[in-house]
PLY file of the C-alpha trace (Angstrom):
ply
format ascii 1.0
element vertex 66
property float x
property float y
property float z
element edge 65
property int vertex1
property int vertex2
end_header
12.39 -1.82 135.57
10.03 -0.31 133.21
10.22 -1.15 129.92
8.67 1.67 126.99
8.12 0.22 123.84
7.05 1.97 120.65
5.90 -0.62 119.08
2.11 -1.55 119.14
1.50 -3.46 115.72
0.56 -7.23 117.62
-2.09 -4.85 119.75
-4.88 -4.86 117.19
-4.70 -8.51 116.59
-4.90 -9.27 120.00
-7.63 -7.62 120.82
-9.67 -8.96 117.98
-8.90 -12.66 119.00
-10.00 -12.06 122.61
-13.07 -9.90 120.79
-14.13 -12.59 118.63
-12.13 -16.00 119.55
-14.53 -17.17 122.92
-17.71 -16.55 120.78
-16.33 -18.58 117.39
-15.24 -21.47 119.71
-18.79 -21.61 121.55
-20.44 -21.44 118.12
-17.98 -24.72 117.09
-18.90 -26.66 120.23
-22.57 -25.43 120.14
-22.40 -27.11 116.56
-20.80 -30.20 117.40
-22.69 -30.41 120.86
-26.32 -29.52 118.32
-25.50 -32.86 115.95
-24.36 -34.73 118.61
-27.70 -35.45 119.72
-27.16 -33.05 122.86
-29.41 -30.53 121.30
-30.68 -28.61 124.05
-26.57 -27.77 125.30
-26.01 -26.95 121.48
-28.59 -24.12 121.35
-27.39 -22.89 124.92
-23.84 -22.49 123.89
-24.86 -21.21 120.55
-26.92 -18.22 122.42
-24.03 -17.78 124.64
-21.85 -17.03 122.07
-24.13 -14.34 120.55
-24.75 -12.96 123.94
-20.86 -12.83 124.52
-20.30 -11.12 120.87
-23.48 -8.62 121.33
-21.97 -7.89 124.83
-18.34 -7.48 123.83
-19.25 -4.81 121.13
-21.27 -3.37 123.30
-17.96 -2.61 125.68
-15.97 -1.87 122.85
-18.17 0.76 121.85
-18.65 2.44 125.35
-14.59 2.01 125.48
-13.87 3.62 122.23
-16.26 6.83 123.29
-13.71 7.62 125.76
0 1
1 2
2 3
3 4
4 5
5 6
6 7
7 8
8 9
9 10
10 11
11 12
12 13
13 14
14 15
15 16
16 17
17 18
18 19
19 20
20 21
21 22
22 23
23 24
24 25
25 26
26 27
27 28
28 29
29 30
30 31
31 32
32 33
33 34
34 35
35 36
36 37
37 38
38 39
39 40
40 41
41 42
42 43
43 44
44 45
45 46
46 47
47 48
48 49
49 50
50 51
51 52
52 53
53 54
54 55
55 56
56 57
57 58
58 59
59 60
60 61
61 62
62 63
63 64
64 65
């Protein structure tokens, strides 16, 4: 059973938590990991998550063209 809804307002939320929650919570535990004396894994996750966010615009962009 298919079921049509109308209603759309939780969509744009969503997708800005799945755009922007995985790179805020890699900055946090880059942060915590960077003055936790684990330096070196702090800077990695820290990269990761501006890799992820450049990367996820990116798509959004190209998906938004369409």
């Amino acid at each position: 059973m298919i079921v049509l809804v109308s209603d759309f307002s939780g969509l744009i939320p969503a997708i800005f938590l799945l755009l922007f929650g995985p790179p805020i919570l890699l900055t946090i535990i880059g942060l915590g990991l960077f003055k936790n004396k684990k330096q070196t894994a702090g800077k990695i996750m820290i990269i990761l998550s501006g890799v992820y966010l450049i990367i996820g615009f990116v798509c959004g962009i190209l998906m938004m063209r369409h």
